[in-house]
Rosetta silent file (secondary structure, phi, psi, omega in degrees, C-alpha in Angstrom):
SEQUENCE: XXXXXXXXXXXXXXXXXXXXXXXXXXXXXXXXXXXXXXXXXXXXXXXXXXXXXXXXXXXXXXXXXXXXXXXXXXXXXXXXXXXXXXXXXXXXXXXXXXXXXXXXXXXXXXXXXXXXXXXXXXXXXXXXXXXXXXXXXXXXXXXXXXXXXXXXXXXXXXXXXXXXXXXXXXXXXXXXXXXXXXXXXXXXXXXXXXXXXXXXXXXXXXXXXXXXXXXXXXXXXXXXXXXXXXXXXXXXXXXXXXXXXXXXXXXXXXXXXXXXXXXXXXXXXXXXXXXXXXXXXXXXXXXXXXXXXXXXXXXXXXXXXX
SCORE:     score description
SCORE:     0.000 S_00000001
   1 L     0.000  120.488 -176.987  229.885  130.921   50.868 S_00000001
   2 L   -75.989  146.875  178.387  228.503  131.401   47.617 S_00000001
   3 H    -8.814  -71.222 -176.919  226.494  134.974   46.704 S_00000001
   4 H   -79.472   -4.504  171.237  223.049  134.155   46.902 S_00000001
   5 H   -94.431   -0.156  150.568  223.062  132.320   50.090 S_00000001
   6 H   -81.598  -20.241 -177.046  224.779  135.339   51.753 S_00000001
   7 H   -95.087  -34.639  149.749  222.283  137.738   50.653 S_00000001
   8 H   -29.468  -18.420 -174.103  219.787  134.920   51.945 S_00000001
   9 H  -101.799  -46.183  142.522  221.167  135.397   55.155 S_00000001
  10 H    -9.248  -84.609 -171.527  221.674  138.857   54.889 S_00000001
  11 H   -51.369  -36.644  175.384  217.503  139.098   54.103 S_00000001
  12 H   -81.019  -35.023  172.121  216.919  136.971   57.142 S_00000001
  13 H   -81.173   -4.873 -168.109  218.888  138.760   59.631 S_00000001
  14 H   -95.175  -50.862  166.950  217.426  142.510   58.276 S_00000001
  15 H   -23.578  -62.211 -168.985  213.895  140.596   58.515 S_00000001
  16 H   -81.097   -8.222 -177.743  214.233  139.407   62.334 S_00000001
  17 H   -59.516  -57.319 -170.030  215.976  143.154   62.907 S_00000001
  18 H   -67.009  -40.771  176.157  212.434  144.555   61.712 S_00000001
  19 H   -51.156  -65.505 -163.782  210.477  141.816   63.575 S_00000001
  20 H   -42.850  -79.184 -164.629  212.364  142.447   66.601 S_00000001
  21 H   -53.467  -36.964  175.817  211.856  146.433   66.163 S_00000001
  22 H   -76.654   18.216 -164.618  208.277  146.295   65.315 S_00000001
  23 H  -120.437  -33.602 -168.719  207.693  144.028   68.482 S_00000001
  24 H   -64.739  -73.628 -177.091  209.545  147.026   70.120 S_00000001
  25 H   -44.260  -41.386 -176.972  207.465  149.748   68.852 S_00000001
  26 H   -56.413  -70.844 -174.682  203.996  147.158   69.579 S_00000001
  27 H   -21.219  -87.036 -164.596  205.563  147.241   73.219 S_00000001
  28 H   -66.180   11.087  169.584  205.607  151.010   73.911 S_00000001
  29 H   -83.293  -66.676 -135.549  202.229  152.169   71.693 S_00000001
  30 H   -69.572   -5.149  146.681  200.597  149.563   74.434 S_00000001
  31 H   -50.028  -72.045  173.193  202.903  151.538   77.336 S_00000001
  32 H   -57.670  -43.667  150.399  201.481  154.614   76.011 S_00000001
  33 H   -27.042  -77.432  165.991  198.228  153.400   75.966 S_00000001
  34 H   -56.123  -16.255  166.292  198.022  152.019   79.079 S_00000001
  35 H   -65.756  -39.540 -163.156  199.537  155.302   80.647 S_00000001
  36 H   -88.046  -10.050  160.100  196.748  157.227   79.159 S_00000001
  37 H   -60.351  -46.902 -147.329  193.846  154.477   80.846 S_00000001
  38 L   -61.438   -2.418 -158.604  195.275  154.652   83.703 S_00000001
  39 L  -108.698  -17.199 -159.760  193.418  157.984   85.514 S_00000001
  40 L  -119.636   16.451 -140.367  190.403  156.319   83.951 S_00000001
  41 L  -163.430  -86.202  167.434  191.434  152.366   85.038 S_00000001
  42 L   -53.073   -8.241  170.900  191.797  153.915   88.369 S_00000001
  43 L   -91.423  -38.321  142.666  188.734  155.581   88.974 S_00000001
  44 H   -26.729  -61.150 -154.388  186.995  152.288   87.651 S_00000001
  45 H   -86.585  -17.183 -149.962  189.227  150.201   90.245 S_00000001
  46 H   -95.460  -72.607  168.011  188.394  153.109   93.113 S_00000001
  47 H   -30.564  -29.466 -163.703  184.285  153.476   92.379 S_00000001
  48 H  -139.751  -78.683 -157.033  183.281  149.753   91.431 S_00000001
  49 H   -45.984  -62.043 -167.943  185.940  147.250   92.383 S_00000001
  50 H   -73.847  -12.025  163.469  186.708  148.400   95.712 S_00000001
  51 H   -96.392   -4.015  137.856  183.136  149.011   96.960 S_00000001
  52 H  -112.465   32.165  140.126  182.077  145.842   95.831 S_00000001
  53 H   -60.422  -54.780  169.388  184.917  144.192   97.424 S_00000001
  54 H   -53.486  -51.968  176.707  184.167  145.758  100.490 S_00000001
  55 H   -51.415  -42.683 -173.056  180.804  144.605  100.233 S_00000001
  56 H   -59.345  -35.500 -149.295  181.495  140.944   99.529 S_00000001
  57 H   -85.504  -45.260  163.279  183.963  141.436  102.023 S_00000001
  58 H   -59.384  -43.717 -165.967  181.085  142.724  104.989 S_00000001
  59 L   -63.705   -8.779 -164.022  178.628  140.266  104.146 S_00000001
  60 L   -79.104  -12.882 -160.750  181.089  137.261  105.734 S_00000001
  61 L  -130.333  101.525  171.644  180.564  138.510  109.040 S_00000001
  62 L    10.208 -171.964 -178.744  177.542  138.401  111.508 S_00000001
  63 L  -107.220  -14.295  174.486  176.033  140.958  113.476 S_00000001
  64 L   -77.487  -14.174 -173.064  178.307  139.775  116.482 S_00000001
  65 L    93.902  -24.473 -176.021  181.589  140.797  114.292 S_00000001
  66 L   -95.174  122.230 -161.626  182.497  136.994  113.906 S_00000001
  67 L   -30.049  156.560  168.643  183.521  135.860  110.614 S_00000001
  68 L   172.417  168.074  171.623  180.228  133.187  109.592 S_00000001
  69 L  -130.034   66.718  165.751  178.442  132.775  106.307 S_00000001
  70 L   -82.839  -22.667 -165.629  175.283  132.757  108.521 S_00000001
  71 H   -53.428  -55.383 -175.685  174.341  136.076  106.543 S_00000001
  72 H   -61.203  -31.548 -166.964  174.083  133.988  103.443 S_00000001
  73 H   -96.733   -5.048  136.033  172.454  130.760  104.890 S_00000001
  74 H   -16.737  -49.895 -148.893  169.345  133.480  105.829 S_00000001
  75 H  -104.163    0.442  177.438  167.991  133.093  102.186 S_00000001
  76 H  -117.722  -29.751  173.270  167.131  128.889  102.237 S_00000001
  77 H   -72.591  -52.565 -151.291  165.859  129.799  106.127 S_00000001
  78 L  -103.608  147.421  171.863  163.374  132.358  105.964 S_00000001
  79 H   -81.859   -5.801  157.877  160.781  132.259  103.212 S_00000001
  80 H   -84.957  -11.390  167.885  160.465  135.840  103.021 S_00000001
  81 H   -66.672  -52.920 -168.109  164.452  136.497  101.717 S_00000001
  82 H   -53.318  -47.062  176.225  162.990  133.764   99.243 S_00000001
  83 H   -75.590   -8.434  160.640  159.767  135.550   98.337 S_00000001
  84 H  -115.447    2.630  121.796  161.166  138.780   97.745 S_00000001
  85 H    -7.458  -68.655 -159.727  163.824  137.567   95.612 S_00000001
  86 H   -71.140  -29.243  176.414  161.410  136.038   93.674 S_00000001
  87 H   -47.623  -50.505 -140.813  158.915  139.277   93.568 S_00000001
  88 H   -84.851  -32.494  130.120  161.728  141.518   92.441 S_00000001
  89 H   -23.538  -87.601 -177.690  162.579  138.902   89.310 S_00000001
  90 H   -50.715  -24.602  154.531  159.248  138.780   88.471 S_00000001
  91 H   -63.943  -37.371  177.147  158.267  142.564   88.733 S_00000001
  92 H   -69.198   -7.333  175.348  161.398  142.999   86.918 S_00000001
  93 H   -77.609  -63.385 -171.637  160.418  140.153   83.798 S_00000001
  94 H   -60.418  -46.134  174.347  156.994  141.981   83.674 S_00000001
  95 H   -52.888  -43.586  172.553  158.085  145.358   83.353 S_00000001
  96 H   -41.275  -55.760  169.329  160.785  144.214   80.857 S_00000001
  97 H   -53.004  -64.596 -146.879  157.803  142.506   79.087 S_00000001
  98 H   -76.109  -25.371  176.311  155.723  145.456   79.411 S_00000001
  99 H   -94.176  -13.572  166.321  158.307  147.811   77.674 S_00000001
 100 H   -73.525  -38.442 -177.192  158.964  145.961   74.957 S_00000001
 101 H   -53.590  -46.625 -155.589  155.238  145.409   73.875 S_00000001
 102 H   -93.843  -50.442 -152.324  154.915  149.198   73.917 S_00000001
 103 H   -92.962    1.173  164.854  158.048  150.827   72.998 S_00000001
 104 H   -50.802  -56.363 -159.184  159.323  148.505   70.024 S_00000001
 105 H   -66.599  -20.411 -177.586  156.322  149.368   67.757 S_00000001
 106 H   -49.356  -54.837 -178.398  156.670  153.265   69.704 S_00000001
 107 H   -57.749  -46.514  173.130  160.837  153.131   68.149 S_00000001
 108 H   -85.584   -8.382  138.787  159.690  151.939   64.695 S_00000001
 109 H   -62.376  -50.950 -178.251  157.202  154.602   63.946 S_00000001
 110 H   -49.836  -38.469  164.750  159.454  156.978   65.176 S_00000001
 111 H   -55.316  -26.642  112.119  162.418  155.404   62.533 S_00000001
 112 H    18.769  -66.271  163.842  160.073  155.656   60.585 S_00000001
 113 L   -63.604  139.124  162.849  159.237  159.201   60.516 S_00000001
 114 L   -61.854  156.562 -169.454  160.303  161.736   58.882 S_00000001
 115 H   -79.252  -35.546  149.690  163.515  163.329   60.747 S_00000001
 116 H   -13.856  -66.084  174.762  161.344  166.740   61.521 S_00000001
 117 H   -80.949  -37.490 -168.960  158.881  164.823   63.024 S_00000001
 118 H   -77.137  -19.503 -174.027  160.562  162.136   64.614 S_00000001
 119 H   -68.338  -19.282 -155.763  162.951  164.759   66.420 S_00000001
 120 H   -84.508  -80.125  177.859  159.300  166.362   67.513 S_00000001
 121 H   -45.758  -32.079  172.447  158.274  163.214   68.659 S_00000001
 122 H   -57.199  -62.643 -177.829  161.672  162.243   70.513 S_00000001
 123 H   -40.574  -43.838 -159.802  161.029  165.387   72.886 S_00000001
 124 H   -85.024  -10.205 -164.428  157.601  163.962   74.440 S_00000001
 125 H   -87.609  -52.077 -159.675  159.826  160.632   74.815 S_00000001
 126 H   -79.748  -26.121 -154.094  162.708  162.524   76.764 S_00000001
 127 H   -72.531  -23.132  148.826  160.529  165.009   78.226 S_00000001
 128 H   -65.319  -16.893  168.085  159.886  162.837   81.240 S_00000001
 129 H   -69.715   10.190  172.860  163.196  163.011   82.476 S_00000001
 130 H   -90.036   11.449  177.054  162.811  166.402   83.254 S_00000001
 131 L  -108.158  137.650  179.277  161.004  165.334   85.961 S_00000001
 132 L   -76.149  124.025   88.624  161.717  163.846   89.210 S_00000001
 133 H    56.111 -115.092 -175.465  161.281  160.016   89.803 S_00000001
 134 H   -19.275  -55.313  161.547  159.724  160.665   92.963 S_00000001
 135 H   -35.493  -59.726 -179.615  156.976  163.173   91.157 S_00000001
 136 H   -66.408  -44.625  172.693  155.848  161.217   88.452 S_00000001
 137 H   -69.822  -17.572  155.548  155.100  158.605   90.879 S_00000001
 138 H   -41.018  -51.889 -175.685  153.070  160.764   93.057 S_00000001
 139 H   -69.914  -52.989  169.454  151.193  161.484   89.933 S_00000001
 140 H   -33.285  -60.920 -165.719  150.719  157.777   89.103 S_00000001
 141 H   -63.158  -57.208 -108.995  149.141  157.176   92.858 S_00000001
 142 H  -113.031  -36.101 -171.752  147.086  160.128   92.491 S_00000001
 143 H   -80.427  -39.924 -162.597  145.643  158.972   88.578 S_00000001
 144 H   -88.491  -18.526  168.564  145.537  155.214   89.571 S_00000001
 145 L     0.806  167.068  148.383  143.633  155.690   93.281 S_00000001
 146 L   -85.427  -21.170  144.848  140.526  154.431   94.019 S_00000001
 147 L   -75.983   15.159 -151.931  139.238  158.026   93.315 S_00000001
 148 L   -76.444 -163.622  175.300  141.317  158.655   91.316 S_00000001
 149 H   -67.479  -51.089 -173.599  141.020  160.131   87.618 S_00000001
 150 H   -79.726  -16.111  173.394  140.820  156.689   85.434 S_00000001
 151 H   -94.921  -17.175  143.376  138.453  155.114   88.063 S_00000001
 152 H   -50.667  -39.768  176.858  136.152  158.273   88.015 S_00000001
 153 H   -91.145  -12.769  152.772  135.742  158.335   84.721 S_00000001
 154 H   -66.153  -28.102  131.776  135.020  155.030   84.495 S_00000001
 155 H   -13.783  -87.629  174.892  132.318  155.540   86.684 S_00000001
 156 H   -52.207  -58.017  136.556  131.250  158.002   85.043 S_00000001
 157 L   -39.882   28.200  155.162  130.888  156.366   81.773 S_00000001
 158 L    51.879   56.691 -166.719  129.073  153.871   83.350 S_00000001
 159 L  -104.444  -49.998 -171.782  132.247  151.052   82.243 S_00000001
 160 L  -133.034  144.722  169.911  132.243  150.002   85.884 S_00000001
 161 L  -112.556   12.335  146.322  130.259  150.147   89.048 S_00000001
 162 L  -142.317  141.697 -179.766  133.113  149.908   91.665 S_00000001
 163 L   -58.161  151.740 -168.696  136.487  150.989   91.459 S_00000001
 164 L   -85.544  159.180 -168.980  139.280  148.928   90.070 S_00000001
 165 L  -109.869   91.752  171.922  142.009  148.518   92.805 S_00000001
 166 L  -113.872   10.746 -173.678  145.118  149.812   90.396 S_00000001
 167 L  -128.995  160.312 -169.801  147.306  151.480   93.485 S_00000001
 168 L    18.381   50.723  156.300  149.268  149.353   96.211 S_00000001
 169 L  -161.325 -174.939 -165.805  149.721  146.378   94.459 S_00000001
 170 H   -26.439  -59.601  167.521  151.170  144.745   91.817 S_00000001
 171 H   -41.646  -69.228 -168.657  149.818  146.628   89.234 S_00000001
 172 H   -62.850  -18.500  172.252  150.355  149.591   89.897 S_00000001
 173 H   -77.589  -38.936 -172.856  154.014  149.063   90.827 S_00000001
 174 H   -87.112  -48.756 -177.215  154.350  147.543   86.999 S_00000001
 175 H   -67.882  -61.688  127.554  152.503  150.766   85.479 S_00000001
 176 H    35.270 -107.333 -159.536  154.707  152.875   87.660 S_00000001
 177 H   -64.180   -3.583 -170.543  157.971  151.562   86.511 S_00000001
 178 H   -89.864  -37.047 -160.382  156.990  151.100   82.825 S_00000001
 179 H   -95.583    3.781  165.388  156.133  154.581   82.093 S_00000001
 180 H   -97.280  -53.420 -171.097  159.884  155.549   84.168 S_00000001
 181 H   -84.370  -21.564 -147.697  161.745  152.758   82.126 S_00000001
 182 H   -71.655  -61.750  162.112  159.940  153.026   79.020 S_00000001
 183 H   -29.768  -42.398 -166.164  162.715  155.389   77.794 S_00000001
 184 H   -61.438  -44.808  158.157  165.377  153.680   78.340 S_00000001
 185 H   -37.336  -75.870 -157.770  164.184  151.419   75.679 S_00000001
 186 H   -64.554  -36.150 -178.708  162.786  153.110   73.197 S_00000001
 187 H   -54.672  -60.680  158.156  166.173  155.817   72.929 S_00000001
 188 H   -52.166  -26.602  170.698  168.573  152.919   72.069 S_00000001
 189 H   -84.586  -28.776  147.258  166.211  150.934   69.740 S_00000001
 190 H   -65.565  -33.474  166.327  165.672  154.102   67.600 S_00000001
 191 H   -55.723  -35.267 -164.591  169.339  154.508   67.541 S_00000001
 192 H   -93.399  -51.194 -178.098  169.719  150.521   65.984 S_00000001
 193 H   -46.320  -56.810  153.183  166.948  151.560   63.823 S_00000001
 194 H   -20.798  -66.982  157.847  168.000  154.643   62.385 S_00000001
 195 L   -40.791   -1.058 -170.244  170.985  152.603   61.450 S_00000001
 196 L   -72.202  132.231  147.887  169.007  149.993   59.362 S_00000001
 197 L   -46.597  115.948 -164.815  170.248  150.439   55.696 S_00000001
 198 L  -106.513   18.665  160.593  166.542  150.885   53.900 S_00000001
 199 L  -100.423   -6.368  174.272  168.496  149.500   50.598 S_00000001
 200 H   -57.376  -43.104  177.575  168.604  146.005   52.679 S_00000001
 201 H   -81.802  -21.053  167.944  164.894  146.553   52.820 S_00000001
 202 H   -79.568  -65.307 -178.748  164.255  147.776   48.966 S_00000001
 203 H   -23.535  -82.765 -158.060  166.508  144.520   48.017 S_00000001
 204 H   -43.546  -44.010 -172.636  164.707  142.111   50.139 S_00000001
 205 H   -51.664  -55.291 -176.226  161.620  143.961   48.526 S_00000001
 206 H   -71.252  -65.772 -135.594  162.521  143.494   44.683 S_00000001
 207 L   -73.755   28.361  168.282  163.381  139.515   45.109 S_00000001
 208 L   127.475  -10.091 -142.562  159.517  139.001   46.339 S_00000001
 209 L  -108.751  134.700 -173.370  159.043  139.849   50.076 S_00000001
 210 L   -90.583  179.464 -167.452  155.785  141.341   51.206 S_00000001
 211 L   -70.183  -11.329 -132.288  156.193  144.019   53.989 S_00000001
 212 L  -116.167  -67.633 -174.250  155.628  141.332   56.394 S_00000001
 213 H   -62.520  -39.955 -154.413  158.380  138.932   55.340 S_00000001
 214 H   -88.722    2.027 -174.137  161.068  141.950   54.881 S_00000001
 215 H  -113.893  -15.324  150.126  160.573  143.271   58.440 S_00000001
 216 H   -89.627  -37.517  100.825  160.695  140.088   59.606 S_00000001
 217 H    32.338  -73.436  158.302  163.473  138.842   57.927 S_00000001
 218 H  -117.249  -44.292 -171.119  165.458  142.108   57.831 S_00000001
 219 H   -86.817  -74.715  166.599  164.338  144.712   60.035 S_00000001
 220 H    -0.984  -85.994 -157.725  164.054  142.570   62.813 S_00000001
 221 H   -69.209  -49.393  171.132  167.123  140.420   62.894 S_00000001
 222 H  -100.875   31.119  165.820  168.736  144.182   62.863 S_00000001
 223 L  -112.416   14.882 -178.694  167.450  145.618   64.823 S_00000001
 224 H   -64.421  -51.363 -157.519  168.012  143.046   67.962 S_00000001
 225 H   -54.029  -34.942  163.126  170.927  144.563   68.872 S_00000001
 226 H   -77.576   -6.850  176.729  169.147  147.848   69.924 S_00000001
 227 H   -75.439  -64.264 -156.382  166.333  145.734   71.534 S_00000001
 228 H   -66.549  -34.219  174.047  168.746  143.575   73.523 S_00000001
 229 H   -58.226  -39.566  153.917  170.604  146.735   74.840 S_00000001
 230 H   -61.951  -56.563 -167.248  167.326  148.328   76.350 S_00000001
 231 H   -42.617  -45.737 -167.181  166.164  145.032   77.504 S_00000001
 232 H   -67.132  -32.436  154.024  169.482  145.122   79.782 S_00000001
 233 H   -37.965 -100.814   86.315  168.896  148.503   80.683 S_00000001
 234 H    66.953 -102.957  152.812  165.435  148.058   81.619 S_00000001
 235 H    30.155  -71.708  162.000  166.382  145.056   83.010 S_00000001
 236 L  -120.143   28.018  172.386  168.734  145.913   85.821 S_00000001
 237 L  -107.693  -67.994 -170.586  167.678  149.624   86.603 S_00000001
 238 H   -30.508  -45.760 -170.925  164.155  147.285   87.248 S_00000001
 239 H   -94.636   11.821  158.100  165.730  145.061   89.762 S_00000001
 240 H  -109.333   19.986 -155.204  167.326  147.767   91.738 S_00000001
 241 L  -108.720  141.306 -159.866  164.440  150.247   91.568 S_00000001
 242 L   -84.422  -66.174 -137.880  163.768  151.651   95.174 S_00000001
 243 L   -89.419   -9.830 -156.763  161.258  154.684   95.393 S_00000001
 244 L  -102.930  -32.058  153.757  158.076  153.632   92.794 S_00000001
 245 L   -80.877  -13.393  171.262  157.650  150.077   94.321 S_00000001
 246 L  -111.003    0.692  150.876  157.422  151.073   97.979 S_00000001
 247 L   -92.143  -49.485 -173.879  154.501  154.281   97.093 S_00000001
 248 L   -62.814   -8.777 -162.075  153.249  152.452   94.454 S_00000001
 249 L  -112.428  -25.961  162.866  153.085  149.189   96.181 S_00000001
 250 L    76.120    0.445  163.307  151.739  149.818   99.124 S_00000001
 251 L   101.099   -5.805  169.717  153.686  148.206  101.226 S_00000001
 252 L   -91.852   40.839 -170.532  152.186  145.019   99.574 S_00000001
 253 L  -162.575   77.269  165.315  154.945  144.597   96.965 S_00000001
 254 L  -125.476  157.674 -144.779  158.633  144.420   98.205 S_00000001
 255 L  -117.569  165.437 -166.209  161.282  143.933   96.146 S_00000001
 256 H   -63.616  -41.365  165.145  165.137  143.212   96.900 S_00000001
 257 H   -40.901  -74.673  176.553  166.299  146.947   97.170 S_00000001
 258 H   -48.421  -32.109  158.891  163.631  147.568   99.923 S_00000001
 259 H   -41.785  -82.212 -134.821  164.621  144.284  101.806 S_00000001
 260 H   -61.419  -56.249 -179.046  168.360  145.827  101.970 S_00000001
 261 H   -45.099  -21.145 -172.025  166.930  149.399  103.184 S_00000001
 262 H   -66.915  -74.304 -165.668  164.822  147.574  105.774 S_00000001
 263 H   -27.704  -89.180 -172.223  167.817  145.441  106.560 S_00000001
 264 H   -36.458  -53.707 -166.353  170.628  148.456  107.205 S_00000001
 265 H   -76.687  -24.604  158.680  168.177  150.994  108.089 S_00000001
 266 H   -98.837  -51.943  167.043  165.992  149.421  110.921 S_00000001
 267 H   -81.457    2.387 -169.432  167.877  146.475  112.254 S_00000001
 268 L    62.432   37.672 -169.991  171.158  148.101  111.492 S_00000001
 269 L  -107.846   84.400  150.068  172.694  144.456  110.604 S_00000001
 270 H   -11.254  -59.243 -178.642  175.223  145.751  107.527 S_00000001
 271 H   -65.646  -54.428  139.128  176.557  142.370  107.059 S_00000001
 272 H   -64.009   -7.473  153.157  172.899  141.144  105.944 S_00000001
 273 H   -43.043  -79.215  163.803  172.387  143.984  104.200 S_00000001
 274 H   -48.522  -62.009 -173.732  176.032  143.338  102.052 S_00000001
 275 H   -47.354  -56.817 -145.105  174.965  139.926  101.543 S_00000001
 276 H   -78.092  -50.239  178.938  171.402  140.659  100.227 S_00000001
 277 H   -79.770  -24.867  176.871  173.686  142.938   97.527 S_00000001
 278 H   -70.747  -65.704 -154.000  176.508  140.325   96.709 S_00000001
 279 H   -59.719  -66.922  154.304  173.464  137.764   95.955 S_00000001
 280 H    26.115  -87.176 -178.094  171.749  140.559   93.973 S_00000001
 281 H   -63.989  -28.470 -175.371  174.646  141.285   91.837 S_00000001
 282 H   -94.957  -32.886  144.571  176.020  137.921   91.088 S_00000001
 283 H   -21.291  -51.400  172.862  172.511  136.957   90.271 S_00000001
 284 H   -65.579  -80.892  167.854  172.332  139.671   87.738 S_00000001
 285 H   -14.865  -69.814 -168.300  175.715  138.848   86.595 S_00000001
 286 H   -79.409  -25.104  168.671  174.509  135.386   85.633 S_00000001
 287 H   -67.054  -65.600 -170.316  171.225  136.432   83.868 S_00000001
 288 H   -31.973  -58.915 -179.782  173.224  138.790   81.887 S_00000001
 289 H   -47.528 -100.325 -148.118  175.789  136.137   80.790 S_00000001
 290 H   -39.026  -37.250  172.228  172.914  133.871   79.756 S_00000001
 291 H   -79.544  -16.695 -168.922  171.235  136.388   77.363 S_00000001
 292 H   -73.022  -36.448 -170.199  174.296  137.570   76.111 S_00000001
 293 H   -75.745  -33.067  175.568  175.010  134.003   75.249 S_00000001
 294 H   -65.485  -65.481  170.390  171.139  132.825   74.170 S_00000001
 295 H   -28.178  -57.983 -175.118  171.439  136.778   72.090 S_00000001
 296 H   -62.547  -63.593  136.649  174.756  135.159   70.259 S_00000001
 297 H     7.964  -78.891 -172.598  173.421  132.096   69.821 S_00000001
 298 H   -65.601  -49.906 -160.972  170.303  133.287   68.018 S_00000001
 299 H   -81.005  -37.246  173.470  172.225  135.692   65.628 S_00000001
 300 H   -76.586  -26.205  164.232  174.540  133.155   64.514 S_00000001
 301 H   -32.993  -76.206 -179.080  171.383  130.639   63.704 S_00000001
 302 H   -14.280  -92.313 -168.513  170.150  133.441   62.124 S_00000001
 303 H   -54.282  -34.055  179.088  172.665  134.748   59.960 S_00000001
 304 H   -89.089   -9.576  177.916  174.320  131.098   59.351 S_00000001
 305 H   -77.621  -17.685 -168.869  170.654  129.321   58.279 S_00000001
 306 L   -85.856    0.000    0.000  170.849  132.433   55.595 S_00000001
């Protein structure tokens, strides 16, 4: 065998030695890895997996104990499984609606701001969560009443000559939850804001573009990502929210959470109950998927028409 094809051979066996060893080494980082997930992989599997296993796993079977998917075939019989389905989607759409209109332009003055002031302003944002849930909505019933403070003084300015009915209905369940979700928004959408590069917006600026064009344009398109993460926030805390739809609501507004307390807590049937949360959740599950995919979608138009 002449020289250079033994040190060809040579270079190819020292080559697959180093493949081989670096394949080794890949192996045990992702050993060590997974060792150090694992207290954190398990609490994950013990907290979420297995309690909605269980559920899925209750909902197959009847109030009798016998396996059935009658629990399930409940929601095409009775029109009121249908109609509060459909409530609790639609309070949750409006509120969603309702938090964007307010706290997008609320996040971009605060980005906006100087960081003195916007940290000043950021307090009055967080400063309801120092509050209980349960409180605030008290206060809500007590401001939106028919006697209350905004229908006195409308009175009283002579605006109106009978009070507006803004407690135990709709309304008042969507003002309610807006000014309790409203955070949730606005905290993450100042965060994607904050992050905006302002020389993306001086560029955009020298080649032409009135303020109009560069915020739509630029500020916009980056700031979806902190929009779509409050929307999802927002979103699903809305379609699980308990305590603000049944005082604010009046018992004329019930929504799929209040269904499943009804369910467990007065007839005691578990198994509808567990059902009422597997549809819930997979429901969700598939909304989610769809914006994340419509969200993806949009951004590559975006970015690839550019």
């Amino acid at each position: 065998m002449s020289a250079p094809a033994l040190m060809q051979e040579t270079a190819g066996a020292g080559q697959d030695l180093n493949a081989q060893a670096l394949r080794t080494d890949a192996r045990r980082e992702s050993l060590r890895l997974l060792a150090l997930l694992s207290p954190s992989l398990f609490l994950v599997f013990a907290i979420i997996i297995v309690p909605i296993g269980w559920l899925f796993w209750l909902s197959l079977f009847d109030e009798a104990g016998a396996f059935s998917a009658a629990n399930y075939a409940r929601f095409f019989e009775q029109v009121s499984y249908i109609k509060t389905f459909t409530t609790t989607f639609k309070v949750a759409f409006i509120v969603t609606g309702a938090c964007v209109l307010l706290g997008y332009p609320l996040a971009y003055m605060l980005s906006q701001l100087p960081r003195r002031a916007a940290s000043i302003c950021l307090i009055f944002v967080i400063l309801p969560f120092w509050t209980s849930v349960l409180v605030r909505t008290y206060a809500w019933l007590v401001i939106l009443q028919r006697k209350g403070l905004i229908n006195s003084w409308l009175i009283d300015l002579g605006v109106i000559s009978q009070p507006l009915s803004l407690a135990n209905n709709l309304s008042g369940v969507v003002i309610g939850m807006t000014h309790i979700l409203l955070p949730f928004l606005v905290l993450p959408l100042y965060a994607s804001m904050k992050t905006i590069d302002t020389d993306c917006l001086r560029a955009g600026m020298n080649l032409g573009a009135g303020p109009v064009a560069t915020f739509r344009q630029i500020f916009f398109p980056l700031s979806l990502p902190g929009l779509a993460s409050g929307v999802v926030i927002v979103f699903v805390l809305c379609l699980g929210f308990f305590v603000t739809p049944a005082l604010m609501g009046g018992g004329k507004v019930i929504m799929w959470a209040m269904r499943m307390e009804q369910t467990t807590s007065l007839y005691s049937n578990w198994g509808a109950g567990a059902a009422l949360g597997v549809v819930l959740l997979v429901v969700t599950l598939a909304l989610l998927g769809l914006f994340q995919w419509l969200l993806g979608a949009r951004a590559t138009g975006v970015w690839s028409s550019r």
